[in-house]
N, C-alpha and C positions, 0 to 999 in steps of 0.2 A: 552609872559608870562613865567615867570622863577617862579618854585616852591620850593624850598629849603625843605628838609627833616631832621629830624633830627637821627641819627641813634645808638642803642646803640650796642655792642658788645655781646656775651654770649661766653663764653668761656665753651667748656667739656674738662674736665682729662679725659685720660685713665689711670688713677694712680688708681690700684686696690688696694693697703692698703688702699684706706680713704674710701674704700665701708663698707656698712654697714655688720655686722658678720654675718645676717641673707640672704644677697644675693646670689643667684645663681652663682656657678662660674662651668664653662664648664672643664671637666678633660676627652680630647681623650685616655687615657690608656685604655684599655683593650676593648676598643670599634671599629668598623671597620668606615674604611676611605666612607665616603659619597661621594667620588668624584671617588672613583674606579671603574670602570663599573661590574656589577653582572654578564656579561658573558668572558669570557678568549679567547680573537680571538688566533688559531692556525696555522700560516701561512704556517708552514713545514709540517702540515698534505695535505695540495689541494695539495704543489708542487710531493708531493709522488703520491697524484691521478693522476696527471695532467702525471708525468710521466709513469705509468702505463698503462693508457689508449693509449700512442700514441705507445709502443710496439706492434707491429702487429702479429699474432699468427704465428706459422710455418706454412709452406706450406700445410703439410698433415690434418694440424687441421682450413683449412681457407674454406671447402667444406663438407657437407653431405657424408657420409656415402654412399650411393647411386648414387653421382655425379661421381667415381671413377670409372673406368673403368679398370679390370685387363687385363692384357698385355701379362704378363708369368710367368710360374714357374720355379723355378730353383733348383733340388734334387741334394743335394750330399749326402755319406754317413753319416754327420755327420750335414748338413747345411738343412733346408728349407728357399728359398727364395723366395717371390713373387716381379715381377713389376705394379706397377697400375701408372693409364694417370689421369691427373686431367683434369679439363674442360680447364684450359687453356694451356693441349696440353703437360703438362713437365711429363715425369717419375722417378721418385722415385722406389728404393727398401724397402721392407718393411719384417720384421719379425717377430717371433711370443713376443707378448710384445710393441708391436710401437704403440704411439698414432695414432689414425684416427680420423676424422672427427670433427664436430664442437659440439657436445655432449660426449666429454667425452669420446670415443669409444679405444678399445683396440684388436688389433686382438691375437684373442687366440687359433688358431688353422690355418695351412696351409696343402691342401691336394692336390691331385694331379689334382684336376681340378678347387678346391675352394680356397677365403680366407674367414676366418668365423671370425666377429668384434663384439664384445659383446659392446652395447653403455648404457647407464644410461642414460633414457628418465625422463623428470620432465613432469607430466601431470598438466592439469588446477584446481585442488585440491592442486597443490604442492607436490601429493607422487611422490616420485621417484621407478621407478621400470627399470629394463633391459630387453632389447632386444637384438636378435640376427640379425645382419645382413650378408645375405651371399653374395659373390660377387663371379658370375660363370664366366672361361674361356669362351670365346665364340670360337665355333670351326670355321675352315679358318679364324682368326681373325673377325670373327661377320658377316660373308658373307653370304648369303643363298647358 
């Protein structure tokens, strides 16, 4: 069985002169882009993170304040110097002014058997307050 149809055409203009004076015609001036997305992705802000984070701190600021072990003092007329041992065994010189430890810590005083570190502790409130930490010579190098 064959059915034969018969079909008429409809043609649309997009020819807006023959629209009526009364139609709606869309004008984008001064109105913003529907297709722009509402938030601004910033790709050069993460690679800034990304690099910051894998910088690994200095040696003297990668341990506690109290992981250090002082080693020696060294007086001259015009110099104080201390040595302290980290846990993993290196010595470093340190003096009055040097970061310490993993808060922040500064040592601000070297005397002849101590070094004294003032650290800025943040408590579970969020204030921030200082402490003093001191690190004593051990006599015979920490022997009894």
């Amino acid at each position: 069985m064959l059915f034969l149809f018969s079909v008429t055409a409809v043609v649309l203009s997009a020819d807006t002169e023959e629209a009526a004076p009364d139609a709606y015609r869309y004008d984008p001036e001064g109105k913003p882009d529907p297709f722009k997305p509402f938030i601004e992705i910033v790709e050069e802000r993460k690679e800034v993170a990304k690099t910051v984070e894998t910088v690994p701190p200095p040696p003297l600021q990668r341990f506690a304040v109290g992981e250090f072990r002082l080693t020696g003092i060294v007086w001259t007329t015009d110099k104080k110097i201390a040595i302290v041992e980290t846990p993993e065994r290196k010595k470093y010189t340190i003096r009055r002014g040097t970061p310490l430890g993993v808060n922040g810590g500064r040592v601000v005083k070297i005397g002849p058997d101590s070094v004294v570190v003032l650290e800025k502790i943040k408590d579970f409130s969020g204030n921030i307050h200082t402490e003093q930490v001191i690190l004593a010579l051990k006599k015979n190098g920490g022997n009894p």
